[in-house]
C-alpha positions in Angstrom: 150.5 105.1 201.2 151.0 108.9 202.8 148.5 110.2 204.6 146.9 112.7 201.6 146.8 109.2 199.3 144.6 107.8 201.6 142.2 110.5 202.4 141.4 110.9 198.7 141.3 107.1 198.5 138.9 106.6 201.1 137.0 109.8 199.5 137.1 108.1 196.4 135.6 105.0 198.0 133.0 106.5 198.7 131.7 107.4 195.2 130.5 103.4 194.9 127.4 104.0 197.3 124.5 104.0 195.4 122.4 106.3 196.8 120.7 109.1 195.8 121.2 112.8 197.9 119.6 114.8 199.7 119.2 118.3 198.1 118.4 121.4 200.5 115.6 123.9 199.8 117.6 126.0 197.8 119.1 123.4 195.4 115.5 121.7 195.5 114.3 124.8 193.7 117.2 125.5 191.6 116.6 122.1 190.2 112.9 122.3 189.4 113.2 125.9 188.6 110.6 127.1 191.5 110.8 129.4 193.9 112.0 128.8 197.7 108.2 129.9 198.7 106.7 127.7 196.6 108.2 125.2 197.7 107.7 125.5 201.4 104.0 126.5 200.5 104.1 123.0 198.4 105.4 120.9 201.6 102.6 123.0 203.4 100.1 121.1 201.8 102.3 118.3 201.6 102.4 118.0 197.8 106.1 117.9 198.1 107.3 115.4 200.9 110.6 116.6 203.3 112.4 115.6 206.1 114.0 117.5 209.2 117.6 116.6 209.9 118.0 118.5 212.9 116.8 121.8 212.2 117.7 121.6 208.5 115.0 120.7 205.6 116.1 118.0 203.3 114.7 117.1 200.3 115.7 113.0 198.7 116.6 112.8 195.4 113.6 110.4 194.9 110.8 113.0 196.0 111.5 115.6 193.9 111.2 113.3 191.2 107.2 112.2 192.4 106.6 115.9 193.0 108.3 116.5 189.5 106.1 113.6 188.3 103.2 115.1 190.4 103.2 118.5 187.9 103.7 117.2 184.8 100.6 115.1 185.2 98.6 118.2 186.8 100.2 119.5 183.3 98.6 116.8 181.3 95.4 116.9 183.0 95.2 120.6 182.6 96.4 120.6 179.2 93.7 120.5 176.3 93.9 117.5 173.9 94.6 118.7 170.0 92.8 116.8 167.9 
């Protein structure tokens, strides 16, 4: 196996974890289609959970999904009933 085989084999490899990322700020808000204030207003009052990584701000797959969760059911709430 040459050296280039086996770095995109153990790249590859790699691909079999099962866990879900970490998204920054940025991509947080490109996913849920807010704004990169929002969202550090948000973890502010701690509607949205993150985590420090050195000085970076990281965001787990899994939360957005809660806070995502957390928005549609303000939605619902909000939202009046048709009869």
């Amino acid at each position: 196996m040459t050296p280039t085989t086996a770095a995109v084999n153990a790249h590859t490899g790699r691909a079999d974890l099962d866990v879900e990322p970490f998204y920054t700020v940025r991509e947080s808000g490109e996913i849920l289609r807010i704004g990169r204030s929002k969202l550090y207003e948000e973890m502010a009052q701690g509607r949205l959970k993150a985590i420090k990584v050195g000085r970076a701000t990281r965001i787990p797959a899994e939360w957005l999904k809660d806070y995502r969760d957390l928005l549609i059911a303000e939605g619902l709430e909000a939202a009046p009933c048709p009869n």
